[in-house]
C-alpha positions in Angstrom: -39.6 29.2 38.1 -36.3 28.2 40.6 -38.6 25.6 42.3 -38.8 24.1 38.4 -35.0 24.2 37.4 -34.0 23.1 40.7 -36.3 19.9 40.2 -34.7 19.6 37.2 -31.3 19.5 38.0 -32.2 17.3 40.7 -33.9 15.0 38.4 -31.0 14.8 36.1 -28.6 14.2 39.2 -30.7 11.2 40.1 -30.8 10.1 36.8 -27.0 10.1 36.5 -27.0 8.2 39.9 -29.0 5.7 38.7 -26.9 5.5 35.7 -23.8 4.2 38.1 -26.2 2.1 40.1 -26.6 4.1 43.5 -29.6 4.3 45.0 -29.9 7.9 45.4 -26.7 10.5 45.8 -27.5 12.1 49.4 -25.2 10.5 51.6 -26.2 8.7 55.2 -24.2 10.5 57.9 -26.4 10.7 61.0 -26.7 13.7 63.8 -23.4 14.6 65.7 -23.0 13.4 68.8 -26.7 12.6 70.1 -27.4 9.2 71.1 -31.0 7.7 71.4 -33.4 7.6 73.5 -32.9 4.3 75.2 -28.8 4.6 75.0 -28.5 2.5 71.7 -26.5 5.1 69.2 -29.0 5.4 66.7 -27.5 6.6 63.6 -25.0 8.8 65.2 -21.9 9.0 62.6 -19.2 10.7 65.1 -19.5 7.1 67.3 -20.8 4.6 64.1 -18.3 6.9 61.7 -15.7 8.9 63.5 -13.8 9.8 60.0 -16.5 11.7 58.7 -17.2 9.4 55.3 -19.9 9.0 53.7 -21.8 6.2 52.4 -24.3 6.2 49.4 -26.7 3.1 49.3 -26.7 0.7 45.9 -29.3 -0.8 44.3 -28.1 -4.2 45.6 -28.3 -3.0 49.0 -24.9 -2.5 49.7 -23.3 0.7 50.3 -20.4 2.6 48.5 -18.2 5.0 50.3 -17.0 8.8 49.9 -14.4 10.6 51.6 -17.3 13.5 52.7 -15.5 15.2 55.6 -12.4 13.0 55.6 -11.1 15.0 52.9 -8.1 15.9 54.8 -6.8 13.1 56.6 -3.2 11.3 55.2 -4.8 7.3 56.1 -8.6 6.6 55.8 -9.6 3.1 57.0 -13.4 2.0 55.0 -15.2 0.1 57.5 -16.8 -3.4 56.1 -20.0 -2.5 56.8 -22.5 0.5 57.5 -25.8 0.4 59.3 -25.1 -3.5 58.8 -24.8 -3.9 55.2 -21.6 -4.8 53.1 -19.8 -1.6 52.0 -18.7 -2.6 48.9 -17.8 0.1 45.7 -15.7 3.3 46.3 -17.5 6.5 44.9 -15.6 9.6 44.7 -12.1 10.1 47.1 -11.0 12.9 44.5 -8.6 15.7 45.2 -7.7 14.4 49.2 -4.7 16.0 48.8 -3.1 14.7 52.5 -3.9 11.1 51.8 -1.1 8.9 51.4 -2.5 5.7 52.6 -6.0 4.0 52.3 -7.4 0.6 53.8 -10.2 -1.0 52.2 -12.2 -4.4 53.7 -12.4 -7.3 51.7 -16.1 -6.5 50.8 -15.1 -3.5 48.3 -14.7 -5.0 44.7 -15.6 -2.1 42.7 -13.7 1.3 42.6 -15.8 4.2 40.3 -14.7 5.9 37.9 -12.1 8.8 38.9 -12.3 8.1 42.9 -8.4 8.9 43.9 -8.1 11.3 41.6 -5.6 14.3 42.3 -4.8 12.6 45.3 -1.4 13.5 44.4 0.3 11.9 47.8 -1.4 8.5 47.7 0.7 5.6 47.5 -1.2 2.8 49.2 -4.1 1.0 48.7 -4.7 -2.2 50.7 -7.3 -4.4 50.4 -8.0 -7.0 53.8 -4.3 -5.7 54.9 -2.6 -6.7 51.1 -1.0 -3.5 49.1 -2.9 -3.2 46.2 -0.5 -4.2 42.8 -1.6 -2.9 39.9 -0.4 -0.3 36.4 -2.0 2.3 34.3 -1.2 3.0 31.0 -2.7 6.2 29.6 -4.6 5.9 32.6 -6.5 2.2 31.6 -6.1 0.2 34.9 -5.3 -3.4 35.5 -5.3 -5.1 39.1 -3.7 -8.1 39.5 -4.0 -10.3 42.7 -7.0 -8.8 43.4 -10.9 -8.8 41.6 -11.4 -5.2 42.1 -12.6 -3.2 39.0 -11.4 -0.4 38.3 -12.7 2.6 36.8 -11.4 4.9 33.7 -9.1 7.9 35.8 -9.4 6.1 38.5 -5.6 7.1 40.2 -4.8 9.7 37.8 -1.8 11.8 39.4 -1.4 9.7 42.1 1.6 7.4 43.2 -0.6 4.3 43.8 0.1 2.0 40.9 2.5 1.5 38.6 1.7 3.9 35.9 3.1 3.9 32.1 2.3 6.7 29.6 3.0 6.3 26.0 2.9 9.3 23.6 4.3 10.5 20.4 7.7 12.2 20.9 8.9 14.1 18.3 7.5 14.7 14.7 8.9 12.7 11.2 9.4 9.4 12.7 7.9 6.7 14.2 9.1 6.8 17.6 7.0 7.2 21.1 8.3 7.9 24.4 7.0 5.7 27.2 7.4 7.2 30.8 7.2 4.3 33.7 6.3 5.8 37.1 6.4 4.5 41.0 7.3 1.4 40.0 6.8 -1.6 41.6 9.7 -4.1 42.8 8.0 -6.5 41.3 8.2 -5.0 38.1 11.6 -6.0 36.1 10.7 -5.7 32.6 8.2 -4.2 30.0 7.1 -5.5 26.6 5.2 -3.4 24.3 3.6 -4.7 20.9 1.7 -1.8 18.8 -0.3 -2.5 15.8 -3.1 0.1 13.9 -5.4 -2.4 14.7 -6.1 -6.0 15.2 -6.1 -6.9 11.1 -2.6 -6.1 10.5 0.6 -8.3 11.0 2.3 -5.2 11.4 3.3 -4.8 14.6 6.4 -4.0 16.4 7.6 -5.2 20.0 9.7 -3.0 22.3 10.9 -4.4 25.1 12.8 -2.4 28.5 14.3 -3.3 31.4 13.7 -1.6 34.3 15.9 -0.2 37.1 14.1 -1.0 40.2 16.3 1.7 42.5 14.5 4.4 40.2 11.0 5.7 40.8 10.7 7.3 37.1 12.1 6.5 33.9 12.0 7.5 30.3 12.4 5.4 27.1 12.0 5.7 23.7 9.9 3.1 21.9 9.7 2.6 17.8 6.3 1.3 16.6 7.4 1.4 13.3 4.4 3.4 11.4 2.3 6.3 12.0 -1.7 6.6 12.3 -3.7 6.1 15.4 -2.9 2.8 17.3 -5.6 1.4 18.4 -4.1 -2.1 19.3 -1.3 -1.9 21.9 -0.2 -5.1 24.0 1.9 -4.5 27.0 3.1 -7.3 29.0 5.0 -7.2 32.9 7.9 -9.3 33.7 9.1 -10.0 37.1 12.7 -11.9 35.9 11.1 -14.4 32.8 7.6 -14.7 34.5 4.9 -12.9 33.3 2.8 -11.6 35.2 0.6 -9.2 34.3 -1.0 -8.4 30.7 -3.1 -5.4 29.0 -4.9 -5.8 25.4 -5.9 -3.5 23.3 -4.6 -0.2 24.9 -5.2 2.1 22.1 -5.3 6.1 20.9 -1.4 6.6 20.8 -1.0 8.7 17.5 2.1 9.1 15.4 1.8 12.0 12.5 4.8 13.0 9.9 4.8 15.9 7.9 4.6 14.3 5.0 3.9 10.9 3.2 4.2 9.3 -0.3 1.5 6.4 -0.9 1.9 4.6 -4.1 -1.3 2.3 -5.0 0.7 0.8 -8.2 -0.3 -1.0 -11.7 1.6 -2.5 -14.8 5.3 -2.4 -14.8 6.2 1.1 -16.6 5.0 3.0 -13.4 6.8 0.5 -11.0 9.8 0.8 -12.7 9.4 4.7 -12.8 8.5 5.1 -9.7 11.4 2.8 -8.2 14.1 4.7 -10.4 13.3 7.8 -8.9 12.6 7.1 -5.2 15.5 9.2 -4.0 13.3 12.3 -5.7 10.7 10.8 -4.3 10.9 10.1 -0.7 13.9 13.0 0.0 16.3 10.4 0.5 14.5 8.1 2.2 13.0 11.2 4.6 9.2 11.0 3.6 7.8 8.0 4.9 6.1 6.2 1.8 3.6 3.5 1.8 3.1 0.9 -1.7 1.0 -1.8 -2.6 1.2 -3.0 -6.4 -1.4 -5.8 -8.6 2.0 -7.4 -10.2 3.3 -8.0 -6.4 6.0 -10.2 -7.6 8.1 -7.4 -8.7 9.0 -6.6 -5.8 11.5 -8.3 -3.5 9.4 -7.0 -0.4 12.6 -7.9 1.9 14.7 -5.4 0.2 12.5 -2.3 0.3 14.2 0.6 0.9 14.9 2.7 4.1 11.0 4.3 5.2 9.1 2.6 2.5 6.9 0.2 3.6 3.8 -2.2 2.5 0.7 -0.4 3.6 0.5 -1.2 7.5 -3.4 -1.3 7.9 -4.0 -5.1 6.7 -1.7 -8.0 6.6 1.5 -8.2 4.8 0.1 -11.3 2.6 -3.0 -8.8 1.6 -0.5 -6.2 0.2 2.3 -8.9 -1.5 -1.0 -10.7 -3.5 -2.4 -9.8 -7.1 -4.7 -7.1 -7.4 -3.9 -5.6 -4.3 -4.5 -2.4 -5.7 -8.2 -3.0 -6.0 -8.7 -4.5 -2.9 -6.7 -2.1 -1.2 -8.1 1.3 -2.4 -10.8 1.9 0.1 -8.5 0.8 3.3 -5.8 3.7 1.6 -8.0 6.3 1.3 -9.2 5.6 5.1 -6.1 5.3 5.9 -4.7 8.6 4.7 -8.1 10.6 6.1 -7.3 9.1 9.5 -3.6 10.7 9.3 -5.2 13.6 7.9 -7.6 13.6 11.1 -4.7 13.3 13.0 -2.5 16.3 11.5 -4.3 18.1 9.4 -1.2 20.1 8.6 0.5 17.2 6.9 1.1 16.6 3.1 0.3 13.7 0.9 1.5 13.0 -2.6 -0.3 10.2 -4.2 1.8 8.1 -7.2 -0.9 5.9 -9.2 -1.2 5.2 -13.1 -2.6 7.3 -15.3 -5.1 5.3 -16.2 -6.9 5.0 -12.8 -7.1 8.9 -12.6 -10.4 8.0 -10.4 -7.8 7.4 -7.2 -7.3 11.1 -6.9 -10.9 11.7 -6.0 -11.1 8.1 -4.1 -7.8 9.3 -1.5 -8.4 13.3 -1.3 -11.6 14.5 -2.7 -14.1 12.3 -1.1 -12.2 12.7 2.5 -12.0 16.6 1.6 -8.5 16.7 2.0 -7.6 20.7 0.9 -5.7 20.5 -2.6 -2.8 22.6 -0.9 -2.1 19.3 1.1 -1.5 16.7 -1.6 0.3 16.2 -4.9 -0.9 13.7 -7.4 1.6 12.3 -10.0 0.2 10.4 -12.9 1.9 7.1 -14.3 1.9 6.4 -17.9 0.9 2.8 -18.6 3.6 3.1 -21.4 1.9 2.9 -24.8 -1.4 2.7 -23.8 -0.9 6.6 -23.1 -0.5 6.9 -26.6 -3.1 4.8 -27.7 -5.9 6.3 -25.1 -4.7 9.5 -26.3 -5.0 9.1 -29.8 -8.8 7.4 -29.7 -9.8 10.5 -26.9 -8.9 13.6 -29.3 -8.4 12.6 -32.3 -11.5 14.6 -33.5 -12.1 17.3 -36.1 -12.0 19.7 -32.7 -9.8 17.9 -30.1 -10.1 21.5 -28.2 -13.7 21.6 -27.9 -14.2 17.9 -26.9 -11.3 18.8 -24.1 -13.4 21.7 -23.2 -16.6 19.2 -22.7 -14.2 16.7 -20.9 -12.9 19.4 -18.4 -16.4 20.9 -17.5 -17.6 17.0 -17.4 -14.3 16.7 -14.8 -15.3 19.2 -12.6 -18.7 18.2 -12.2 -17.6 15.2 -11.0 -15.3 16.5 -8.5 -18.3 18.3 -7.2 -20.2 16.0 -6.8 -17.9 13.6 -4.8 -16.8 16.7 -2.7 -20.1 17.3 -1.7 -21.0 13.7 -0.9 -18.2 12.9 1.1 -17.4 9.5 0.1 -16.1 7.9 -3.2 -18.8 5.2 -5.0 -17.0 4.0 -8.4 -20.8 3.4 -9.7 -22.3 6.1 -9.0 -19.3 8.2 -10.5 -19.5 5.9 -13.6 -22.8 7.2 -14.3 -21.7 11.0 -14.5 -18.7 10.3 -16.7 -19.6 11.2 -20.3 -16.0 9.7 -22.0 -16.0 6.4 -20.5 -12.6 4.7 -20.3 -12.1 1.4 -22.0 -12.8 -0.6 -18.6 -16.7 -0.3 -17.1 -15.6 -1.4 -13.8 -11.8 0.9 -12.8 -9.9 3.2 -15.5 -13.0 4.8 -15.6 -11.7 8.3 -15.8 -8.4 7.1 -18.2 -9.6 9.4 -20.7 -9.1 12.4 -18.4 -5.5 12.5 -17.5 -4.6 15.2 -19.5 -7.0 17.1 -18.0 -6.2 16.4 -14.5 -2.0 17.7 -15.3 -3.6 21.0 -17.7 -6.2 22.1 -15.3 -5.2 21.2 -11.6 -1.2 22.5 -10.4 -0.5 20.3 -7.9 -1.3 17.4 -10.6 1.9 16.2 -12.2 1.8 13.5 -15.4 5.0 11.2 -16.6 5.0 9.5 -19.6 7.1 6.8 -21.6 7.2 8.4 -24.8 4.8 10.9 -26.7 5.9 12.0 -30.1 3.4 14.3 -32.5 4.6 12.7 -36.0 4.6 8.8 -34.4 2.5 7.8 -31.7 -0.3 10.8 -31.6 -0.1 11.5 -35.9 -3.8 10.8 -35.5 -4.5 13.7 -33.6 -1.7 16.0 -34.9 -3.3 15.6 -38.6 -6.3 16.7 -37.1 -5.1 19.7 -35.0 -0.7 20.0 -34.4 -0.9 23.1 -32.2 -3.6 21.0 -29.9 -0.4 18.6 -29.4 2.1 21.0 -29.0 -0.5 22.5 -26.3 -0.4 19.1 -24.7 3.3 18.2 -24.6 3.8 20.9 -22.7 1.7 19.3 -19.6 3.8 16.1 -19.4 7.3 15.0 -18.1 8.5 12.7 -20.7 11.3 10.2 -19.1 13.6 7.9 -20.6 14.0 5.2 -18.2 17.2 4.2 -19.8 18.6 7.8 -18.2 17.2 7.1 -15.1 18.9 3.9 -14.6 22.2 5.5 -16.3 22.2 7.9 -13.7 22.0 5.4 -10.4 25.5 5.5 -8.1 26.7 1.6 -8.0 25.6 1.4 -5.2 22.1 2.7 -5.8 22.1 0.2 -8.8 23.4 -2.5 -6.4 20.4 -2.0 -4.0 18.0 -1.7 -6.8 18.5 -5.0 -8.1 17.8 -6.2 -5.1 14.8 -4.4 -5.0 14.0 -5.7 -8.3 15.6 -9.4 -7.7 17.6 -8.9 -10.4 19.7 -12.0 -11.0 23.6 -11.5 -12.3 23.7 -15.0 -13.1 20.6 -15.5 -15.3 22.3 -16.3 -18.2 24.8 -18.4 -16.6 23.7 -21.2 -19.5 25.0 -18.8 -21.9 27.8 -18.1 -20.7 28.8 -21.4 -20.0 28.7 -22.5 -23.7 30.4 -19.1 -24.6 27.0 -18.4 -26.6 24.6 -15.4 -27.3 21.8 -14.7 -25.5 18.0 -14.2 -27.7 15.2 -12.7 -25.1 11.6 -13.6 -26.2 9.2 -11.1 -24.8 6.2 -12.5 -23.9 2.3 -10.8 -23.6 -0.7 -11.8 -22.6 -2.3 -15.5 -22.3 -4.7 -14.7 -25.3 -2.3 -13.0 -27.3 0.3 -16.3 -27.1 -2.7 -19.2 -26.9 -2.9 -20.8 -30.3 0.8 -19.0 -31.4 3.5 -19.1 -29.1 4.6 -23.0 -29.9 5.0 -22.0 -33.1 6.4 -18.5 -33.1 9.3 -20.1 -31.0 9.9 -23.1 -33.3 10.0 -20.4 -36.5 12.4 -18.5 -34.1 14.6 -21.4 -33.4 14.6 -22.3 -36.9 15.7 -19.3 -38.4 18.0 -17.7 -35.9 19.8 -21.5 -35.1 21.3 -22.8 -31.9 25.4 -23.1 -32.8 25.3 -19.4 -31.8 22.7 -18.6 -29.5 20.9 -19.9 -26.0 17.0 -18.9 -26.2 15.3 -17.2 -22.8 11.9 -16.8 -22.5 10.6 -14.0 -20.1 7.1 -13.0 -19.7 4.8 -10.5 -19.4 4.4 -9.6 -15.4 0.9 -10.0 -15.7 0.8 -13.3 -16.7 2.8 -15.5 -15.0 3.8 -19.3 -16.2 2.4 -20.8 -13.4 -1.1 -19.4 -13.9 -1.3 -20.5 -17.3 -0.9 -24.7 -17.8 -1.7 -23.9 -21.9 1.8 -22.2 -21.4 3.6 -24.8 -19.3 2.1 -27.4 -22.2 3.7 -25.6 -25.0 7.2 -25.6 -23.1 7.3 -29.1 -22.4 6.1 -30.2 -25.5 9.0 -27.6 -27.7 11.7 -29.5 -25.0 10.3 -32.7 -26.0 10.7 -32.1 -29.6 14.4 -30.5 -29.4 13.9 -26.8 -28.7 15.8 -26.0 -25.3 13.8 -22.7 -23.8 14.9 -21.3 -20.4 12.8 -19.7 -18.6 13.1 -16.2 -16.9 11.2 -14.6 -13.7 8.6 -13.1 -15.2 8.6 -10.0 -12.8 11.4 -8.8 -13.7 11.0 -5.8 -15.8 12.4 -6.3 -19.3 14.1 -2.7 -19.8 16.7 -3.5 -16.8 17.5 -6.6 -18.2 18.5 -4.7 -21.2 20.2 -2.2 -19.6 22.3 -4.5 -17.6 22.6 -6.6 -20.0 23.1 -4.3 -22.6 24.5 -7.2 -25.2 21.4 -9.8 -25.4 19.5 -9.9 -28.3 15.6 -9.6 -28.5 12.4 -10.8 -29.8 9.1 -11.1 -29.0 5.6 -10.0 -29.0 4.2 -6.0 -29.0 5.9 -3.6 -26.0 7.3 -0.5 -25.3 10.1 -2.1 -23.8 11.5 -2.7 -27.6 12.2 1.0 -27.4 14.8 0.3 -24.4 16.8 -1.6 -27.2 20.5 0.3 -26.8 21.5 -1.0 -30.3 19.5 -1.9 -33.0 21.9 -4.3 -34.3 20.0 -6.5 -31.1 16.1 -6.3 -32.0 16.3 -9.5 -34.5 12.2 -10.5 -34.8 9.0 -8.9 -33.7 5.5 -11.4 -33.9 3.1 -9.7 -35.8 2.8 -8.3 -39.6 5.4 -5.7 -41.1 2.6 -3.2 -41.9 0.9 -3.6 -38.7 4.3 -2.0 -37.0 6.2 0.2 -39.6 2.2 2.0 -40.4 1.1 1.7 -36.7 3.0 4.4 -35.2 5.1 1.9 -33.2 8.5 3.7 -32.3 10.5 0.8 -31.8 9.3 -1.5 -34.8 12.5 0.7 -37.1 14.9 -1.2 -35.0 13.8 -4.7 -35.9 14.8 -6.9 -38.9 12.2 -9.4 -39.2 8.7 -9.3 -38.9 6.4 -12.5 -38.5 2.8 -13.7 -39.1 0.3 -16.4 -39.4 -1.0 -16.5 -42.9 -4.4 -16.8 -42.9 -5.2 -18.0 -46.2 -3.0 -20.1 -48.0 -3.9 -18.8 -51.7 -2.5 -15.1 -50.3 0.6 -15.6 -53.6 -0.4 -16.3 -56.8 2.9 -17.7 -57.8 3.9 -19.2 -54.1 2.3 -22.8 -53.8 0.9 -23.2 -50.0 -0.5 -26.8 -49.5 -4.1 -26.8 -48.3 -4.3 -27.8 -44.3 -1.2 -26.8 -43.7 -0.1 -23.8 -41.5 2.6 -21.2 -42.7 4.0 -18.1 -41.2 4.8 -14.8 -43.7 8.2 -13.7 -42.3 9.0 -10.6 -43.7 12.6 -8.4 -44.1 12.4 -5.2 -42.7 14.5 -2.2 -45.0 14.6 0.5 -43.0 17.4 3.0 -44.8 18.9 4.1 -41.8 20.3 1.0 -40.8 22.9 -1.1 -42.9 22.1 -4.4 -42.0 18.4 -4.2 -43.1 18.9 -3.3 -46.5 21.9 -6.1 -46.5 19.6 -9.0 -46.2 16.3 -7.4 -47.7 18.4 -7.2 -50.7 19.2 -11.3 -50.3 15.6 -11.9 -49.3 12.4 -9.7 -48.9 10.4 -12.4 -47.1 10.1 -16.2 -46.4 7.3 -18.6 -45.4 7.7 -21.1 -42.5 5.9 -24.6 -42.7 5.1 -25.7 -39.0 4.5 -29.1 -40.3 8.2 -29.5 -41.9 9.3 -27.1 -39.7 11.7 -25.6 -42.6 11.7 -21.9 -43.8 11.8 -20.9 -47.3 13.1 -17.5 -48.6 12.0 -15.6 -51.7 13.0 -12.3 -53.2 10.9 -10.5 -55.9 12.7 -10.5 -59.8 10.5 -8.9 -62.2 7.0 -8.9 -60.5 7.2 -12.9 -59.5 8.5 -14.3 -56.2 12.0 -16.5 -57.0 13.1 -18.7 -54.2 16.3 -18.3 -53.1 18.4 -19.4 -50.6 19.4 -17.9 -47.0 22.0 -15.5 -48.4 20.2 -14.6 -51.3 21.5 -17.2 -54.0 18.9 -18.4 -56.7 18.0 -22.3 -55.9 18.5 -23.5 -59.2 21.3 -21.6 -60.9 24.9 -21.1 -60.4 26.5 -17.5 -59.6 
């Protein structure tokens, strides 16, 4: 039974020798001291070796060396040869404690893997009579002069080379401490570039000088993120010459305690989000990482102190549309690696509500322990509403909440136990679907991600039981008042009221917000009219007109007419749009153009005295006065009966009229296209009932481009003129 395990061990130690390329591992030392026969010395070591080495045969024929009995001498001198073949690799020389000084031929171009280790007093190395010049760093070696490879460990605790360790120094930031040691003359200065990898444009350069009368010295180096780098550069100077270079030094780790990440949609949950950053980052204290798919809101040169683009890709991958979706899977990797590297860290995830899916995507699939993150839902303004109202308005909201919370679970489960997020084959397990088959996919569920799960938090615009969710408070009110209670409903006109100047100063920057964007206006001492634009498909066929009928009725002695769009759908992606403009400046109709990125409620809170119009938004509800809401695109009865909160505010309402015979006693000429402007009477506000009482609507001809007004007298429509006077007869 020994005899077996003692083959076996021997087998495996060949097997490993093999693996390194010797020959065998018994090393060739000769008999002491007895020559041969015939006087020649045989293989005598004392006379052929007197410093006791060994020397272990190659596959190649040569021979590498050990220190065998040397193992206490302070200089060892490797002969070039043995038994007449090249000694050429250095084996094992580990823990000669005395050895201070070692002299290796010309024939050696190989050094194994951990051979001067623990030689704790070795400072020299020559090869063919020249010192050895090379550095460590985290013990990878690099040689220069010289074609010798070297080995991983190969001087670890010696004073041969120069050697540079880079490590994490403290906690909560993103500094390293790099520690040179036995530094070479030649050695004047250091450059270090880190990146996470060799994908990202993230990367920072440090750059020391050293102090050549100094054998060790410390410094602190910022590489600007945290995770694992995998890709570090350094570079050696000697004065402005470089001369020696290492690639791709990697495992330096950098952990916080905490982190935000913010994978952002739409504009409400920007804006949200930016107003309360201070909350949200302590001050600037948590390190926080954002992408956004409307990347043009951003002035990504002004981001605050410790936010930055996420630092795994390239900067132009994070400031591009959609970089949400592109981004997801590289986030959630991302925050699993940091998790890896600290599992005691924290990670609060801000993301819309409608992509409640990115909860499982970042924490469940990399099983991420729900007492280390925080989630904070979004609201996509009045979709919240609306996705609320179509989910549970239902003779039982509280039963179909009970199906949707058991369905929720499930899927948790499921992605738990799997390990990894796959939006397709979630999809198939969702029983509500959201209105989008390939992301929002778990939209419908957002109230039951805030009711059921306590470190789950959900903001939202606006949410009132009589207005925006009547539909499901006919059907059930104390399933509402249940579900008010689950959200934090924020005003973003308080938020922005409560910024310092000089937090207001340094979020316009943020949000390039332009002081002089009105300049025009100004200039000819005029008022300023905001049109608020939407999406391509909900201007194509309307805008060029809706603008004219704007114009028309509103005039230019007293105003200055801006157009600013939605932030999904830039100008310059749309030439149907850049058509219509050119064509209303052709024909007289003077429309300036503002960035459409910036979000419309700070325009109206810093601009608290411009007047708007426009298509369907929640921004409408950021109106400070009503007095300034003068004309909303779409159908009186649409708004005032659609639960919209801000439609009150506004004094016109106007529509394309579909068929010309809608009036029995109004004469629309076949062919032609008219516009139903209607007067809005809302009790509450003076002005309203004023001109509903001149005029309750009027019809605009795009053809003659003139507006005509009519107010109802005795069951028939009489046309009148703008303030209300009958055309026709004398008051």
């Amino acid at each position: 039974m020994k005899k077996g395990i003692l083959a076996l061990i021997a087998s495996l130690i060949g097997a490993t020798c093999m693996a390194i390329g010797l020959a065998g591992c018994q090393p060739i030392q000769g008999e002491q001291g007895i020559p041969g026969e015939n006087g020649d010395k045989g293989d005598s070591f004392w006379t052929e070796n007197p410093q006791g080495l060994d020397f272990y045969p190659l596959n190649d024929g040569t021979f590498a060396v050990g220190k065998g009995q040397a193992i206490l001498l302070s200089e060892i001198s490797v002969p070039e040869t043995f038994n007449d073949k090249p000694v050429t690799a250095v084996y094992d020389f580990s823990g000669c404690e005395n050895l201070t000084t070692i002299n290796l031929p010309a024939s050696v171009n190989k050094l194994y893997d951990g051979e001067f280790a623990y030689c704790e007093k070795l400072e020299n190395v020559y090869v063919a009579g020249e010192r050895l010049k090379g550095v460590s760093v985290n013990e990878e070696y690099f040689v220069y002069d010289s074609d010798i490879a070297i080995g991983e460990k190969a001087f670890i605790d010696t004073l041969a080379l120069t050697k540079i360790l880079i490590d994490d120094s403290s906690d909560n930031d993103t500094i390293v401490s790099m520690t040179v040691k036995n530094n070479l003359p030649e050695v004047t200065k250091i450059e270090v570039s880190a990146a996470l990898n060799s994908n990202t444009d993230f990367r920072r350069l440090n750059t020391v000088n050293l102090d050549a009368s100094k054998k060790e010295e410390s410094f602190e180096l910022d590489f600007g993120t945290y995770g694992l780098f995998k890709d570090i550069d350094v570079k050696l100077f000697n004065g402005a010459e470089e001369f020696i270079s290492l690639e791709n030094i990697g495992g330096v780790a950098i952990s916080a305690d905490e982190y935000n990440f913010a994978p952002l949609t739409a504009s409400y949950p920007v804006l949200v989000y930016s107003l309360k950053l201070n909350e949200i980052t302590d001050n600037g204290k948590i390190p926080t990482f954002v992408c956004m798919d409307r990347y043009n809101q951003y002035n990504w040169n002004n981001l605050p102190y410790n936010m930055q683009i996420m630092p795994f890709v390239k900067s132009n991958e994070v400031t591009n549309n959609s970089a949400f979706h592109s981004l997801r899977a590289g986030i959630s990797g991302y925050i699993k690696e940091l998790f890896e590297i600290n599992p005691e860290s924290k990670f609060n995830l801000y993301v819309g509500d409608n992509y409640g899916e990115v909860i499982l995507e970042m924490f469940t699939a990399n099983r991420i322990p729900e007492s280390n993150w925080t989630a904070t839902l979004l609201s996509d303004g009045t979709a919240t509403a609306y996705i609320l109202s179509d989910t549970f308005a239902v003779d039982n909201p509280d039963q179909k909440y009970q199906q949707m919370k058991e369905n929720y679970e499930e899927i948790e489960r499921f992605v738990y136990d799997r390990g990894e997020f796959n939006i397709w084959d979630i999809n198939s397990k969702i029983e509500f679907k959201g209105t989008n088959g390939n992301y929002q996919i778990l939209e419908r569920y957002a109230y039951v991600m805030a009711r059921e799960r306590a470190n789950v938090k959900w903001i939202v615009n606006r949410l009132r039981a009589t207005e925006n969710l009547n539909a499901i408070n006919e059907k059930d009110p104390n399933f509402v008042t249940e579900l008010l209670k689950h959200v934090e409903q924020v005003y973003t006109n308080n938020l922005l009221a409560a910024l310092s100047p000089e937090e207001a100063e340094n979020f316009k920057k943020l949000y390039k917000f332009n002081d002089g964007m009105f300049s025009e206006a100004e200039e000819q001492n005029k008022e300023v009219i905001i049109i608020l634009g939407t999406s391509w498909d909900g201007e194509d066929g309307n805008l060029y007109d809706n603008i004219k009928m704007l114009v028309e009725l509103y005039g230019t002695e007293n105003y200055v007419y801006y157009y600013k769009g939605h932030p999904g759908y830039p100008t310059s992606q749309y030439e149907g749009r850049k058509r219509y403009f050119e064509t209303l400046k052709e024909e007289g109709y003077a429309i300036n153009e503002l960035d459409n990125a910036i979000a419309a409620e700070i325009i109206l809170f810093f601009k608290p005295d411009v007047f708007m119009a426009g298509y369907e938004t929640s921004t409408f509800d950021s109106v400070q006065s009503h007095e300034k809401a003068l004309l909303l695109f779409g159908s009186k009865d649409h708004f005032l009966n659609g639960g919209y909160t801000f439609a009150k505010y506004f004094d016109v309402f106007a529509s394309q009229i579909t068929d010309n015979d809608m009036f029995d006693d109004i004469t629309l000429t076949d062919g032609v296209k008219y516009y139903l402007i209607e007067y809005n009477n809302t009790a509450e506000y003076e002005n309203q009932v004023e001109n509903y009482s001149k005029h309750e609507i009027a019809i605009y001809n795009t053809t003659t481009k003139e507006i005509e007004y009519y107010k109802l007298k005795d069951g028939a429509h009489v046309k009148v003129d703008k303030d209300g006077n009958t055309i026709g007869v004398e008051n």
